[in-house]
C-alpha positions as CSV (number, residue, x, y, z in Angstrom):
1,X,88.4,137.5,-19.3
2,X,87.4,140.9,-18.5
3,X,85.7,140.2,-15.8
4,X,89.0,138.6,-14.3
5,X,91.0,141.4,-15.0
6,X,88.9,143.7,-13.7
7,X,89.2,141.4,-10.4
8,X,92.3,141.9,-10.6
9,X,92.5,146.1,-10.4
10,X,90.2,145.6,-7.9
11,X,91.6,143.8,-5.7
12,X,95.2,145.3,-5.4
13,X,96.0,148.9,-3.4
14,X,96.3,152.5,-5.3
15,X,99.7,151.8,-5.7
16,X,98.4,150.0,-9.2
17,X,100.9,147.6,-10.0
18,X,100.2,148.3,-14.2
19,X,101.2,144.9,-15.1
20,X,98.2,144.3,-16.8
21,X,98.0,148.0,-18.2
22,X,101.3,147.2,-19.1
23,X,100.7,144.4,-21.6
24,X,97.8,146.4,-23.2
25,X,98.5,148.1,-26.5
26,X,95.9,150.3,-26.8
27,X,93.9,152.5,-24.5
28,X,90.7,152.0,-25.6
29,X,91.3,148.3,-24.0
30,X,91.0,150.3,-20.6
31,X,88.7,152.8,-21.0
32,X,86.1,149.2,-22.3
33,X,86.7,147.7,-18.9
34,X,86.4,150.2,-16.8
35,X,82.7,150.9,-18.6
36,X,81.5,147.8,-18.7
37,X,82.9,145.4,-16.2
38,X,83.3,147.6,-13.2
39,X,79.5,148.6,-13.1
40,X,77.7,145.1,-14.1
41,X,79.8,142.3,-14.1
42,X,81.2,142.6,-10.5
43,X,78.3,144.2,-9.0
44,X,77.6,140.2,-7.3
45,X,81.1,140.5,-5.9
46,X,80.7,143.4,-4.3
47,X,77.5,144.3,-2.6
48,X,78.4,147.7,-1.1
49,X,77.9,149.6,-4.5
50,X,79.9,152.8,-2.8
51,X,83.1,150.3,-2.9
52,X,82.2,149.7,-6.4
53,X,82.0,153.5,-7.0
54,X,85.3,154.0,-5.6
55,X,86.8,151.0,-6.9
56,X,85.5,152.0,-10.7
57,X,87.1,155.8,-10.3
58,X,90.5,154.6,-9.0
59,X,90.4,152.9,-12.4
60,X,88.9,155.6,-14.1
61,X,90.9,158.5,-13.3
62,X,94.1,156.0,-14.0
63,X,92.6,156.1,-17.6
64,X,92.6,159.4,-17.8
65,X,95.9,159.6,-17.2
66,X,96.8,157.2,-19.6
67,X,98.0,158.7,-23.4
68,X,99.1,156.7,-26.0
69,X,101.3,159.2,-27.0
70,X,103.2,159.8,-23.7
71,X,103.3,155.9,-23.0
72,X,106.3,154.1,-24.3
73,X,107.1,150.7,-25.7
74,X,107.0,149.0,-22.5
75,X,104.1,150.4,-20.8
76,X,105.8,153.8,-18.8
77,X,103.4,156.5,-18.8
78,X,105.0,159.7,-18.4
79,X,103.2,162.1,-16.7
80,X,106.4,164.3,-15.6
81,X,107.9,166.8,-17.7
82,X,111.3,168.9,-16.5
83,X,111.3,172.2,-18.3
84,X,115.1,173.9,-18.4
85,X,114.6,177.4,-18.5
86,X,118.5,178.3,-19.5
87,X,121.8,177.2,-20.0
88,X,123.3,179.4,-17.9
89,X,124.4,178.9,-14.5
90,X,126.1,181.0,-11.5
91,X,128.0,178.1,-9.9
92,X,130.7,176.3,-12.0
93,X,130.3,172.8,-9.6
94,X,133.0,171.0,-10.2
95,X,131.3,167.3,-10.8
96,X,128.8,169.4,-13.1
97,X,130.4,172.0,-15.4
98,X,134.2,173.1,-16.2
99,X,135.7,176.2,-14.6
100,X,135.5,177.9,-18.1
101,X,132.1,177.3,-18.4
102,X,130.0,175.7,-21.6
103,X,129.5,177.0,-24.8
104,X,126.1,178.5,-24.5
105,X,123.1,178.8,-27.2
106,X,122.5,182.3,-28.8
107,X,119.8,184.0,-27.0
108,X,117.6,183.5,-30.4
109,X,117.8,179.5,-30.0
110,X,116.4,179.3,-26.9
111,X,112.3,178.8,-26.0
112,X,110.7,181.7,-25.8
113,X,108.0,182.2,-22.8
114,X,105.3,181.9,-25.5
115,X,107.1,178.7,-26.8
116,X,107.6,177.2,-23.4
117,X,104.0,177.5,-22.5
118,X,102.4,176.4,-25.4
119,X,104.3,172.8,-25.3
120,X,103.6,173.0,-21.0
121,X,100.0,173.0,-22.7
122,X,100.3,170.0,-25.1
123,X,102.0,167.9,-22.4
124,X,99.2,168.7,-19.8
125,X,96.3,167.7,-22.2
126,X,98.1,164.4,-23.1
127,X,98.8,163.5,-19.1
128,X,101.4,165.7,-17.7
129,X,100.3,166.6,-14.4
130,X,103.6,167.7,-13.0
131,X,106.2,170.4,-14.5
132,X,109.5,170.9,-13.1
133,X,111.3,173.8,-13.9
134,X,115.7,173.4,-14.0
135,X,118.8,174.8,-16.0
136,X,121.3,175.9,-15.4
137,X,119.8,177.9,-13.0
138,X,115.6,178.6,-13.7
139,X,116.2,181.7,-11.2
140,X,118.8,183.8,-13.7
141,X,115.9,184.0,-16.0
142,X,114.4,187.1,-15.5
143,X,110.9,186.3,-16.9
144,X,110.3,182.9,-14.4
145,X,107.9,184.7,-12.1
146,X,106.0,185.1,-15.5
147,X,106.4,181.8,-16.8
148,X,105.3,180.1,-13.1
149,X,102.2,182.5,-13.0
150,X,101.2,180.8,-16.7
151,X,101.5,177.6,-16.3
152,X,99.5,178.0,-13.3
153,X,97.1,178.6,-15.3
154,X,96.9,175.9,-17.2
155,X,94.0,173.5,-16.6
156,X,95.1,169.6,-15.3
157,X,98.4,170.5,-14.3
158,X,98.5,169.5,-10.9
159,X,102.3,170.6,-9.4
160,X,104.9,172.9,-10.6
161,X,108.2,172.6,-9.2
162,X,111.5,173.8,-8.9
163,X,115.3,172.6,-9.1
164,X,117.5,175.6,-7.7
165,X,120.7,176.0,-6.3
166,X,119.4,178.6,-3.7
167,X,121.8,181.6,-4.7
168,X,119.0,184.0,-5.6
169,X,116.3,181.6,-3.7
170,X,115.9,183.9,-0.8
171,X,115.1,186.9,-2.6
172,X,112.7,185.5,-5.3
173,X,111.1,183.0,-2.8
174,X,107.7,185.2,-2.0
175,X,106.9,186.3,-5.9
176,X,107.3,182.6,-6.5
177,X,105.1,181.7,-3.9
178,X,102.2,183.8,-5.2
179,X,102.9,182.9,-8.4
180,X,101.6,179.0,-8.0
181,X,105.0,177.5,-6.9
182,X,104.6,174.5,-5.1
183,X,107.4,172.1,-4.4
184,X,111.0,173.4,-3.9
185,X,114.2,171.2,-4.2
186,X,117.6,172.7,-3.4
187,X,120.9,171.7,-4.7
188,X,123.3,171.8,-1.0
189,X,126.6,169.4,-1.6
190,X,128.1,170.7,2.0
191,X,127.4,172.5,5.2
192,X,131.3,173.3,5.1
193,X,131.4,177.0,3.3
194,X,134.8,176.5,2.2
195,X,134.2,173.2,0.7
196,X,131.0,174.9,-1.1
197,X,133.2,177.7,-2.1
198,X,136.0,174.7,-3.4
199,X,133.4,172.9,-4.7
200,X,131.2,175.6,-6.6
201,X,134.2,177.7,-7.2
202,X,131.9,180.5,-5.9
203,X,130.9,182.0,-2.4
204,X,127.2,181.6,-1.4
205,X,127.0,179.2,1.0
206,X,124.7,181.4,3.8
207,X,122.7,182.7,0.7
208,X,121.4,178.9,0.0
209,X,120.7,178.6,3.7
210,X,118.7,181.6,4.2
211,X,117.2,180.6,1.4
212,X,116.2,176.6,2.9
213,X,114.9,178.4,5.9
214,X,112.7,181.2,4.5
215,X,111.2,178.0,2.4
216,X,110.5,176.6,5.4
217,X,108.9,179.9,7.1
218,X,106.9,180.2,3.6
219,X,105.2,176.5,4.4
220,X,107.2,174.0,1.7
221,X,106.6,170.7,3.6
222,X,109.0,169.3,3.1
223,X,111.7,171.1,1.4
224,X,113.8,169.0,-0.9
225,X,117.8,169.1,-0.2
226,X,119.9,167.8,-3.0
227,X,123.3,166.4,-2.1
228,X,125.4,164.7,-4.6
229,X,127.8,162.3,-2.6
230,X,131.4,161.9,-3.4
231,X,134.3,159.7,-1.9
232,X,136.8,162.2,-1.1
233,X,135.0,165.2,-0.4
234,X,131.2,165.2,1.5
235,X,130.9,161.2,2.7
236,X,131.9,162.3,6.1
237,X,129.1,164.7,6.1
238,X,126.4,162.1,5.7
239,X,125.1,162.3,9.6
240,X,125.6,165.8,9.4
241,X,122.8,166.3,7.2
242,X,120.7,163.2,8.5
243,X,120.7,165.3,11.5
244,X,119.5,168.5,9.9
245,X,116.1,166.6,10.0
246,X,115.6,166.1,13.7
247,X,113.8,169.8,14.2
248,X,113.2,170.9,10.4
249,X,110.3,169.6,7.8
250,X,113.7,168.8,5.2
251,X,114.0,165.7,2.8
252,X,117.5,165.7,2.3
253,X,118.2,163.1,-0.7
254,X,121.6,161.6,-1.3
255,X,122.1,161.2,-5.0
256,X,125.0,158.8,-6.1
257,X,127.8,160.2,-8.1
258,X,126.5,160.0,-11.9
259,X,128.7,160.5,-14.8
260,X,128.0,163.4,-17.0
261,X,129.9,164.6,-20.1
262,X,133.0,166.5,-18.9
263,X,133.0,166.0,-15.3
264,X,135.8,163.2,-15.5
265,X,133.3,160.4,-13.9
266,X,135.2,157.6,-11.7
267,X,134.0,155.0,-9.9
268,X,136.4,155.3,-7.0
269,X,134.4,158.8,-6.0
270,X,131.4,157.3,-5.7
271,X,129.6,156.2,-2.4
272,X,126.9,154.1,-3.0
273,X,123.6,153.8,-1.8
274,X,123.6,150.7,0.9
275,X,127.3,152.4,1.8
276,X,125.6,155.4,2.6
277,X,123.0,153.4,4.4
278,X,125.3,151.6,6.6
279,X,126.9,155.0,7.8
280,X,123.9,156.0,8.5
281,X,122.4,152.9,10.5
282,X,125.9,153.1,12.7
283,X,124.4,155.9,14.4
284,X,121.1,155.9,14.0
285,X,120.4,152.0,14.0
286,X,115.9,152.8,14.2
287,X,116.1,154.4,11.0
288,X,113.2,153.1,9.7
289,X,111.6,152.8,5.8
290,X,109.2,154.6,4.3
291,X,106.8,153.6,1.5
292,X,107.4,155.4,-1.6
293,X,105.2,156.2,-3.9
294,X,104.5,154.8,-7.5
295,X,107.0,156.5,-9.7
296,X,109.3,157.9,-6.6
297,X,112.8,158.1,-7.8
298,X,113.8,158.3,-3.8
299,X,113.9,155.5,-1.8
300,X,112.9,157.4,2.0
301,X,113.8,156.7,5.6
302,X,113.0,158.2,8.7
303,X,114.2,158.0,12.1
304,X,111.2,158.0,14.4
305,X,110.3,161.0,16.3
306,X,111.8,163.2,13.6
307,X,110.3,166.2,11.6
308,X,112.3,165.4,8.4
309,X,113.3,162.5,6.8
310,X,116.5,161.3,3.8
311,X,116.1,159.6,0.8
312,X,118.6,157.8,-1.3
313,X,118.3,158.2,-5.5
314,X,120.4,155.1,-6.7
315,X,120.3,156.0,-10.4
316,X,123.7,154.0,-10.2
317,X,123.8,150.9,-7.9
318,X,120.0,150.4,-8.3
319,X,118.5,152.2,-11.4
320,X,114.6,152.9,-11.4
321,X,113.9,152.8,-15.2
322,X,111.3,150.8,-14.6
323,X,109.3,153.3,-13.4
324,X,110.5,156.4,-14.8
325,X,108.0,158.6,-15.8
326,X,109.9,161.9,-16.6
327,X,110.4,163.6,-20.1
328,X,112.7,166.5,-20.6
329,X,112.6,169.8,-22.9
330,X,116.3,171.9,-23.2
331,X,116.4,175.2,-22.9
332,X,117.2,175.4,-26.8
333,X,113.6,173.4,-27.1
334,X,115.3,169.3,-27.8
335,X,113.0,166.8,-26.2
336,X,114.9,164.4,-24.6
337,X,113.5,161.0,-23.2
338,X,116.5,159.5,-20.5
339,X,118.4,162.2,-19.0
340,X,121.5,159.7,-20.3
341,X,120.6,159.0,-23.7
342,X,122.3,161.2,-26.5
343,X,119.1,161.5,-28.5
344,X,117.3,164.6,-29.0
345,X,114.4,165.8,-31.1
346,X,114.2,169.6,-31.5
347,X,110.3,170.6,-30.9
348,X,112.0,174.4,-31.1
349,X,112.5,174.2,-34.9
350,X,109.2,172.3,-35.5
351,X,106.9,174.8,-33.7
352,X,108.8,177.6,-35.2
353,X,108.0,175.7,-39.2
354,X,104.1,176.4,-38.7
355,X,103.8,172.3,-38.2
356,X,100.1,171.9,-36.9
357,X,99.5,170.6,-33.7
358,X,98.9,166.9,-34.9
359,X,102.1,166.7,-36.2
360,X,103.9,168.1,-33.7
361,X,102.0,165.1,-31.1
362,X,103.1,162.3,-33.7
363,X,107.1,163.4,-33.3
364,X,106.6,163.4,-29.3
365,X,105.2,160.0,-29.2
366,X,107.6,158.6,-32.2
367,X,110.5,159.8,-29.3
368,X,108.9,158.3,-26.7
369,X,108.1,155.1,-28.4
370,X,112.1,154.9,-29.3
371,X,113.0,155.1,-25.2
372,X,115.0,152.3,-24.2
373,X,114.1,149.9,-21.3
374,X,117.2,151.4,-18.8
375,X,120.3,153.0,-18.8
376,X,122.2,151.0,-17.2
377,X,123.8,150.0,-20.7
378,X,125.3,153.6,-20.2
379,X,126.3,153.0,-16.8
380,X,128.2,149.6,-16.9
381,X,130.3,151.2,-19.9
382,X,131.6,153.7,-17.9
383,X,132.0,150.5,-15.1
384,X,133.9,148.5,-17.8
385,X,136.1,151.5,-18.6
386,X,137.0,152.5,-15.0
387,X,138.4,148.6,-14.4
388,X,140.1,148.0,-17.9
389,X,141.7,151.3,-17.4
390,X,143.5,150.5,-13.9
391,X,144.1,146.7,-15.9
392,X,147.7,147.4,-16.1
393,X,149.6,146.8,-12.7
394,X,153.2,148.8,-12.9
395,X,155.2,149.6,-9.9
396,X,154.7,153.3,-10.5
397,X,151.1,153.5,-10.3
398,X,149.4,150.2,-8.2
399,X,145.8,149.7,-8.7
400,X,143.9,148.0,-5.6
401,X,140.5,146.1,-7.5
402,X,139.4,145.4,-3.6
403,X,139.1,149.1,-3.3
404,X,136.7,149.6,-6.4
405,X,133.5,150.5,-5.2
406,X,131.4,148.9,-8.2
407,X,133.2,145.2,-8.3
408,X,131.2,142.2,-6.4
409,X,133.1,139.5,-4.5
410,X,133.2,137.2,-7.6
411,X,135.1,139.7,-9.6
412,X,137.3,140.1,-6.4
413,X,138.1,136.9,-6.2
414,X,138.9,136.5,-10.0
415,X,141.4,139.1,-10.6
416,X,143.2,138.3,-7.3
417,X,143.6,135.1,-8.9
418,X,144.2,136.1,-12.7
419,X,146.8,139.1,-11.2
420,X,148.5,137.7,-7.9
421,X,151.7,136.4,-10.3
422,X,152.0,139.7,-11.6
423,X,151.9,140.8,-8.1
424,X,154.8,138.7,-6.8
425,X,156.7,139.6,-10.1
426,X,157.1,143.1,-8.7
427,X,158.7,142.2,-5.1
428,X,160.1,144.3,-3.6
429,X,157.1,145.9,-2.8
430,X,157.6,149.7,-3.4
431,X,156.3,152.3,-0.9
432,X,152.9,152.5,-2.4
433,X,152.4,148.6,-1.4
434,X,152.1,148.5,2.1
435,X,148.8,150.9,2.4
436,X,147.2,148.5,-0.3
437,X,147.9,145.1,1.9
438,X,146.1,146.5,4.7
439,X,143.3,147.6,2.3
440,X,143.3,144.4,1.0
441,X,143.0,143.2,4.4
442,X,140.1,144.9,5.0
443,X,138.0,144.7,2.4
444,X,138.6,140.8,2.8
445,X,137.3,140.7,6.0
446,X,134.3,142.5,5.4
447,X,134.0,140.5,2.2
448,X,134.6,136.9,4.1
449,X,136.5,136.1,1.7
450,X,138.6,133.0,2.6
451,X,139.8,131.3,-0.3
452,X,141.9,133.9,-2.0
453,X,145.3,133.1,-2.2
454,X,147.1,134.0,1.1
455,X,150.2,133.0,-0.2
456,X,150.5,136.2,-2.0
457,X,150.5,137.9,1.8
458,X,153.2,135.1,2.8
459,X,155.6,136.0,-0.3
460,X,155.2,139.4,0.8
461,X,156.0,139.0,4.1
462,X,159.0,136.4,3.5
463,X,160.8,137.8,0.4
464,X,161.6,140.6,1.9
465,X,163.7,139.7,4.9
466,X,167.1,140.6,4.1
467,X,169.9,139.7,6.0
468,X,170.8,143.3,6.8
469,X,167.6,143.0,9.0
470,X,169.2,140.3,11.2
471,X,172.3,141.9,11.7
472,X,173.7,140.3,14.8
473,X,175.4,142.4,18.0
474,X,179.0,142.2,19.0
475,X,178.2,138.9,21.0
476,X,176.4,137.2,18.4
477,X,172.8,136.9,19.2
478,X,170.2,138.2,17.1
479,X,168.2,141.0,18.8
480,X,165.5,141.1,16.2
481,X,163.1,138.9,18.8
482,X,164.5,140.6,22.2
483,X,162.7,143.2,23.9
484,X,165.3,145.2,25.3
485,X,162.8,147.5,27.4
486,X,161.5,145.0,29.7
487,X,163.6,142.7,32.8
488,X,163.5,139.1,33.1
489,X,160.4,139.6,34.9
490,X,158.2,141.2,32.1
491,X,158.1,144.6,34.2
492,X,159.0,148.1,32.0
493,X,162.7,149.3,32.2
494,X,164.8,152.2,30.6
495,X,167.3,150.5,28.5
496,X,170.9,151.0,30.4
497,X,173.4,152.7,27.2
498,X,176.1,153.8,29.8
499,X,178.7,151.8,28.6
500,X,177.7,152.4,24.9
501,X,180.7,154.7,22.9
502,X,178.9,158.4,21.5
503,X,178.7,158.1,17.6
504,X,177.0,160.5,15.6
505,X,174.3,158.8,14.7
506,X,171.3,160.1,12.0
507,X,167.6,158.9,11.2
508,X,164.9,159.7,8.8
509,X,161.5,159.2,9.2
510,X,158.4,159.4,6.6
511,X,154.7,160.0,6.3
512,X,151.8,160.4,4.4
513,X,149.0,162.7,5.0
514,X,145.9,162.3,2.7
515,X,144.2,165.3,2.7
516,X,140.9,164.9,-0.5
517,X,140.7,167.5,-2.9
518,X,139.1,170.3,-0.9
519,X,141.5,170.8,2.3
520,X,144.3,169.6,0.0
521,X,143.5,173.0,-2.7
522,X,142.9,174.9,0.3
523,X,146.5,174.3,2.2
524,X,148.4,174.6,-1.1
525,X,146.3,178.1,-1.9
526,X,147.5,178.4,1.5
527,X,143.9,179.4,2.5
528,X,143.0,177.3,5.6
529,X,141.6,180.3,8.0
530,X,143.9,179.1,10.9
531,X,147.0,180.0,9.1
532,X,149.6,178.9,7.1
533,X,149.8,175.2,7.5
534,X,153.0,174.0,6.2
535,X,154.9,176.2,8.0
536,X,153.0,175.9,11.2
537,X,153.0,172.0,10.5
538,X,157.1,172.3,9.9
539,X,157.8,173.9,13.2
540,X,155.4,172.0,15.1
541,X,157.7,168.6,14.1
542,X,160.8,170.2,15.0
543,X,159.6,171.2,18.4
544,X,158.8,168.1,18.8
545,X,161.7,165.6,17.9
546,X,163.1,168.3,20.9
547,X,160.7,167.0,23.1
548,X,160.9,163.6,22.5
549,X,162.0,162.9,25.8
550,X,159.3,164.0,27.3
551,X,156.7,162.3,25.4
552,X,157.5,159.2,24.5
553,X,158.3,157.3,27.9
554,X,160.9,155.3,27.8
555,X,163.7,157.6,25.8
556,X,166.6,159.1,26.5
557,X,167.3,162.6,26.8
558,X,170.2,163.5,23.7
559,X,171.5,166.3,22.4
560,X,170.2,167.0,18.7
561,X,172.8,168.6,16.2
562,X,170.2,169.2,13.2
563,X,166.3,168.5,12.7
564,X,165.2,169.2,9.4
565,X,161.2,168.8,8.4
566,X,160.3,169.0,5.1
567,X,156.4,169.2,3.7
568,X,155.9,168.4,0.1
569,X,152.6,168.3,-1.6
570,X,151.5,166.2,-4.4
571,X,148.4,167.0,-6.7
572,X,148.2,163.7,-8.0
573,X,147.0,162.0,-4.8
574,X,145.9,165.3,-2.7
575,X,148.6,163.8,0.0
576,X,151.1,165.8,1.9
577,X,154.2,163.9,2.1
578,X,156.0,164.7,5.5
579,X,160.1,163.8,5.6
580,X,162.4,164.4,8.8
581,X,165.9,164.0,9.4
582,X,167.5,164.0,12.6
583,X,171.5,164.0,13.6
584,X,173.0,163.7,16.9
585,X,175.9,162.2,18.4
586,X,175.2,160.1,21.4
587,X,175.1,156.5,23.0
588,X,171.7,155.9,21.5
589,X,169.9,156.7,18.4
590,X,167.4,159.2,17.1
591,X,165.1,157.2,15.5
592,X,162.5,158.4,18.1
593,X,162.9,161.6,17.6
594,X,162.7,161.1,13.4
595,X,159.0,159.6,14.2
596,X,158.1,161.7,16.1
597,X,158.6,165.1,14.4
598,X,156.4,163.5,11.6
599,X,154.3,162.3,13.9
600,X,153.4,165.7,15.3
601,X,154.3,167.5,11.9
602,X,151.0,165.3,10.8
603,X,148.6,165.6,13.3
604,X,149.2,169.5,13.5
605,X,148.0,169.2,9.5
606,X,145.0,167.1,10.9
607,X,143.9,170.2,13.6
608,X,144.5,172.9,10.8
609,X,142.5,171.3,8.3
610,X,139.3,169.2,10.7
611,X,137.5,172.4,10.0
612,X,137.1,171.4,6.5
613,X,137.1,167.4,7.0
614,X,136.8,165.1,9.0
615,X,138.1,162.4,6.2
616,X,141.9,163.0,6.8
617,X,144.0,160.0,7.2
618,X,147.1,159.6,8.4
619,X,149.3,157.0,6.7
620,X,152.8,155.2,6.0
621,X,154.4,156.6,9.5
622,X,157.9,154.7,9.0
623,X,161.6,154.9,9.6
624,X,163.5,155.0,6.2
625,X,166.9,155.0,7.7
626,X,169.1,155.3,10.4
627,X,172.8,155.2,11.1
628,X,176.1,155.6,13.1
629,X,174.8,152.6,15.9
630,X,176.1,149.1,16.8
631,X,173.7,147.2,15.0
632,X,174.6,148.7,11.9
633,X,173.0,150.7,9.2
634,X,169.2,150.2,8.6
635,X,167.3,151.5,5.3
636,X,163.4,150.4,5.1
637,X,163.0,148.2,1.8
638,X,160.1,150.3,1.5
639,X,161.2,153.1,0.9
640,X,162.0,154.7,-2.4
C-alpha cells in the first residue's frame, strides 16, 4: 500500500493534489513514506536516481510544511497568517466602515510589538511561511518599519506582505523596502477622484497613485491592485483598469461585493465574477487564463502581449474554502479561523496569563480543528434574506426577481410562475412597471427562457387599452393606425393643419434620469465641477422645447405661451426625475415640444455628470398629458 501511494505523489505535478494527505490523520503517516518508500521501494521504477532525489524532496519539504496543529479537520494546512496591526483607519469606505467610524479598542488591548512577534514566531515554527500585515490601516502604526524589520528576522518565514490603502504608501515605501517588505497589495476602488473622494469620504486619490507607481520604480513585480466591484458605482470601470495592465507590471484583482457587518450588504450591488468576465471578453475577446497556484485565492487572466495581468476573487459566486490556507490575528490579539465566522479566541489574554508555550499551541490547533468546511452557509443567508425581503409585491415598491443577480433560471422561472397572478392583480400598471417589462425582457432573452408565461406580457398589453385611446375624429375613423406624416405613396410629408381652428392647447412630458449613488450625491451637493447641474439642466430644456422646430423635422413652428421645467431628485433610487409643461395656442399641439425639453433637460444631466460615470441611463421618456386638440384629451395610464 505504501508503495502505491507513494506512486501516486510521484507521479502527479508540484501542484500536489493532497488528496491522499488529506485523508491522513497523522503526520507521522507522511514523514514514514517519504523515508522508506521513496528511497527503496521505487528505486526499480525509476532508474535515474537524480528523479528519485527530486521526487523524494518535493515530498519531503511538503512534510515539513505539514503541522498537525495548523491542519484542520479536513486536511487544510494553513501556512498563511494575516497580522492586523490596528483598528484604526484614515478612509471611512463606504461598503467597509460607517461615516462615524467604529468603536475602537483602548490602546492597552491591543498587541504590543513584543506580543505581535512572538506569536509571528510560533506560527513560523509550526508552518507559516507567509505573514500579511492589514488593519485598518498597518501604515498609521508608527512602529511598522520596526515590526517589518523583525519578522524579517525570523527564521522559515519566507514572505511578508502588505494590505494598504496607499494614503501614506508613497512616503513610507523606501523604509519598508529595506526593512524586508516584499509583496505589496493596494486597495484602488476607482480611477475617478471624485468617486474616491464619494466613496472613501476622503481626498487622496493622486496620493494612492504615486504611491502604485513608486512601487513599481522600487521593483514590486507585480504590484497587487484591490478593487471591490459594485453595481451602481465602479462596473463601468472594469476595462478601465484591465487596461492599466497593457504597459505596467499591475495584478489588478476584482473582488466581488462581500457582506460585512454594517455595510448594509445587497445582492443587487454586486457584479459577479463570470459578469465581470463577460465585460471584459467584449473587448478583449484573447484574454487568456492563467494557471494559479495551489492555495491562490485569484483566479488570473492575461491578455497576450501584456505587462500586467487581472484576477477575479469569487469569495461569493464561487467560494475557495477548499483551499484556504489563511488564519487571522486582530489587532486586540483574537485568532480568527474564516474571515466570516463570528468565532474568536483571544491569544492576547492567554500570552499576557504566563500560559507556557505548550498550551498556548494546544488553543491554536483546538480553533483550527473547530473551522468549518466553507462559508457559504454565511453567504446563502444573506442570499435567502435579500429575496424573502423583496417577497412582498405592492404597487408602491415593485421588486423585479429577473433582475437579482444571485437567482438561477430555475428560480426565475418558479416565482414568475408562483407571482404572475399577483402581478395581473395590480393592473393598471403604475409608472414604475414599464422599466421592469423591458427588464424582464431582457433578462429572458439572455436567459432563453421560453416557457414563462407570456400571457402576463399579453394582459399587460391588452388591459390597458381604454377607450379614450381610440377616440375617433370628426369623420369617424380611428387614427390610432394612420400615419398622418407620410402620402399615399409612403414618401415623408409635413402634416397640412391650415384649416385646423387655434385652441390653446398644453402638454406635459416626463423622465427619469438614473444617476448611482456617486454622481447622484455629487449633483444634489451641487459639486459636479462643471457647474450647477439642475439649473444648467433646467435652462437647457427650455431652450429647447423653443427650438423644437428646428430639430425635430417634421414640426411646426408655434408660438409657446409658457415652458416650465422642473428637476426633482429622489434619494431613494439616486434618479433625477425631469417634468415639463408646455402651453400654446395654435392649430397643432405641443407635445413635441413637452418631449423634447426633457429630452434635452436629460441629456444635458448625462454631459454634466459622464465625468464621473459612464453608467447613467436615461429612462421612462413619455407624454403624461396633453390637451385643447380635436382628438380630445390624452393622459398616459402610466402615469401617476
Amino acid at each position: 500500500m505504501a508503495n502505491i501511494s507513494c506512486l501516486r505523489y510521484l507521479n502527479i505535478s508540484w501542484k500536489l493534489n493532497c488528496s491522499y494527505l488529506i485523508h491522513s490523520k497523522n503526520v507521522f503517516i507522511y514523514k514514514r513514506l517519504c523515508s522508506i518508500s521513496a528511497e527503496s521501494s521505487l528505486r526499480n521504477s525509476y532508474p535515474d536516481s537524480t528523479q528519485i532525489l527530486k521526487k523524494k524532496q518535493v515530498i519531503t519539504d511538503y512534510v515539513k510544511e505539514v503541522s498537525p496543529t495548523l491542519m484542520d479537520r479536513f486536511g487544510r494546512n494553513h501556512s498563511y497568517l494575516r497580522i492586523s496591526l490596528t483598528e484604526r483607519c484614515n478612509l471611512r469606505c463606504q461598503y467597509c466602515m460607517p461615516e462615524d467610524g467604529v468603536k475602537l479598542t483602548p490602546n492597552s488591548g491591543l498587541l504590543t510589538t513584543d506580543e505581535i512577534i512572538t506569536l509571528a514566531k510560533l506560527f513560523v515554527q509550526e508552518g507559516v511561511q507567509k505573514i500579511r500585515l492589514t488593519g485598518g490601516e498597518p501604515l498609521i502604526r508608527k512602529d511598522v518599519v520596526d515590526i517589518i524589520g523583525r519578522l524579517e528576522q525570523i527564521n522559515g518565514l519566507k514572505t511578508i506582505a502588505m494590505t494598504t490603502n496607499g494614503i501614506l504608501l508613497n512616503r513610507k515605501l523606501p523604509e519598508l523596502k529595506r526593512a524586508g517588505l516584499d509583496q505589496l497589495n493596494i486597495s484602488l476602488d476607482t480611477l475617478v477622484p471624485a468617486k474616491f473622494e464619494f466613496l472613501t469620504r476622503q481626498r487622496g486619490w493622486e496620493q494612492v497613485m504615486k504611491g502604485i507607481d513608486h512601487a513599481l520604480q522600487l521593483g514590486y513585480s507585480p504590484v497587487k491592485v484591490n478593487c471591490v466591484v459594485m453595481r451602481g458605482f465602479n462596473e463601468d470601470e472594469i476595462c478601465d483598469f484591465v487596461r492599466w495592465t497593457e504597459k505596467k507590471d499591475l495584478d489588478i484583482r476584482f473582488i466581488e461585493y462581500m457582506p460585512f457587518g454594517g455595510n448594509e450588504w445587497n445582492s443587487k450591488k454586486m457584479v459577479t465574477y463570470l459578469e465581470m468576465l463577460e465585460t471584459i471578453k467584449r473587448e478583449w475577446a484573447n484574454l487568456s487564463r492563467l494557471k494559479d497556484g495551489l492555495n491562490d485565492t485569484s483566479k488570473a487572466y492575461k491578455i497576450p502581449g501584456w505587462k500586467g495581468q487581472v484576477g477575479f476573487i469569487t469569495s461569493m459566486s464561487e467560494h475557495f474554502c477548499g483551499s484556504c490556507n489563511r488564519l487571522r490575528i486582530t489587532a486586540d490579539g483574537n485568532l480568527k479561523v474564516c474571515l466570516f465566522g463570528s468565532s474568536e479566541v483571544s491569544l492576547r489574554d492567554i500570552l499576557r496569563s504566563g500560559i507556557s508555550q505548550e498550551h498556548l499551541l494546544e488553543v491554536i490547533s483546538t480553533a483550527v480543528k473547530r473551522k468549518k468546511p466553507q462559508h457559504a452557509d454565511y453567504i446563502m443567508k444573506c442570499r435567502q434574506c435579500e429575496i424573502s425581503n423583496n417577497d412582498n409585491i405592492s404597487s408602491e415598491k415593485f421588486y423585479c426577481p429577473l433582475s437579482h443577480p444571485v437567482l438561477r433560471v430555475n428560480d426565475v422561472e418558479k416565482f414568475v410562475n408562483v407571482n404572475y397572478k399577483k402581478w395581473l392583480s395590480i393592473l393598471p400598471i403604475h409608472k414604475r412597471f414599464m422599466p421592469w417589462i423591458s427588464n424582464c425582457l431582457r433578462y429572458m432573452n439572455i436567459l432563453k427562457i421560453s416557457h414563462i408565461s407570456w400571457k402576463l406580457f399579453y394582459n399587460i398589453q391588452t388591459c390597458n387599452t381604454t377607450a379614450k385611446d381610440r377616440t375617433p375624429t370628426t369623420d369617424g375613423a380611428t387614427k390610432s393606425t394612420e400615419l398622418t406624416h407620410t402620402d399615399p405613396d409612403g414618401r415623408v410629408q409635413m402634416v397640412d393643419v391650415g384649416d385646423k381652428p387655434e385652441t390653446i392647447r398644453m402638454a406635459e412630458a416626463n423622465c427619469t434620469v438614473c444617476l448611482g449613488p456617486v454622481a447622484f450625491r455629487l449633483v444634489e451637493k451641487n459639486l459636479i465641477k462643471k457647474g450647477d447641474v439642475l439649473t444648467t439642466a433646467q435652462l437647457a430644456g427650455i431652450m429647447a422645447a423653443k427650438q423644437t422646430f428646428q430639430i425635430i423635422p417634421l414640426c411646426h413652428i408655434i408660438p409657446l405661451h409658457s415652458v416650465n421645467v422642473k428637476l426633482t431628485l429622489n434619494p431613494s433610487t439616486f434618479e433625477v426625475n425631469v417634468r415639463s409643461a408646455v402651453k400654446t395656442t395654435a392649430k397643432t399641439g405641443a407635445e413635441m415640444e413637452a418631449l423634447t425639453a426633457v429630452s434635452v433637460a436629460a441629456l444635458t444631466i448625462y454631459d454634466m455628470c459622464k465625468a464621473v460615470t459612464h453608467s447613467i441611463t436615461i429612462t421612462n421618456i413619455q407624454l403624461i398629458s396633453k390637451t385643447g386638440g380635436m382628438r380630445g384629451d390624452y393622459h398616459s395610464p402610466f402615469s401617476s
